[in-house]
N, C-alpha and C positions, 0 to 999 in steps of 0.2 A: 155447251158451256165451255168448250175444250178454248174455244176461239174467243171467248168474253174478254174483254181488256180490262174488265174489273176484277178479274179473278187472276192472281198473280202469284203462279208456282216456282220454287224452285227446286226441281227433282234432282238433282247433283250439285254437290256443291265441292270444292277445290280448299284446300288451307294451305297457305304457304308463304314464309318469312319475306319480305322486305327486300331483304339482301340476296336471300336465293333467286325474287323474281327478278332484280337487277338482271342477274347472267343469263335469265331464261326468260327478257321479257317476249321474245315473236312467240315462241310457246303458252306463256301464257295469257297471252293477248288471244291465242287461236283458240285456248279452252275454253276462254270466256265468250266465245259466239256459243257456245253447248250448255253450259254451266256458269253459276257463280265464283268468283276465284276469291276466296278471303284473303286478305296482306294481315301479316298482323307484323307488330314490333313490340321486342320485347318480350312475347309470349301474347301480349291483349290485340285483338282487333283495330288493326288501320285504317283501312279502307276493304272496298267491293269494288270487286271488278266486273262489269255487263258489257252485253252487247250493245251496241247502239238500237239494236230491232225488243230488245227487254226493257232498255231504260224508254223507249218512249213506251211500253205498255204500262210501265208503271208509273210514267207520268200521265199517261191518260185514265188510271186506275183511279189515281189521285184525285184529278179533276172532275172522274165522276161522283167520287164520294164528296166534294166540296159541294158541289150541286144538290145532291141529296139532303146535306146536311141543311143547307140554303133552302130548299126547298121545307124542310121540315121547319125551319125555322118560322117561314113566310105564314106556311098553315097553323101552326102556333101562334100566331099574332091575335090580338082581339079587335076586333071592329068588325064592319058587315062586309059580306062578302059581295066581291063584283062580279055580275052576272058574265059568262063566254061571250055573249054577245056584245056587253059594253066594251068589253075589253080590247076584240077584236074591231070595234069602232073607234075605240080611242088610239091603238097602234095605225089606225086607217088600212085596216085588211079588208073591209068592206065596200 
């Protein structure tokens, strides 16, 4: 499960203003391959900071729940169902 693209942890996380990450952005650009770095301004949250190897699991995290939900959707429909084999004759799998 550790390795699931749908399961998306973040076990550290970072807070730090705006302006401070200004002078310390290589810093916290390195923290954010380890961890989430929060920006905030003003006191409220600005932005998140990832890694490029996090943001795509949590865009593939994404894309799986779209599908699932698609999927629940399809089997929620009313009408009769199409046997595997039509199916795969009409994609021409056969």
């Amino acid at each position: 499960m550790q390795n699931d693209p749908s399961v998306v942890r973040f076990v550290f996380m970072a807070t730090i203003t705006v302006s401070e990450a200004r002078g310390r952005l290589p810093a916290v650009v390195q923290t954010a391959h380890t961890e989430a770095v929060f920006l905030e301004r003003y006191g409220r949250p600005a932005a998140v900071l990832i890694s490029p190897e996090r943001y795509e699991q949590l865009m593939e995290a994404e894309e799986e729940a779209e599908d699932v939900a698609a999927f629940d959707a399809a089997m929620a429909e009313e009408g009769p169902n199409i046997p595997w084999e039509q199916v795969k004759t009409d994609l021409g799998w056969t």
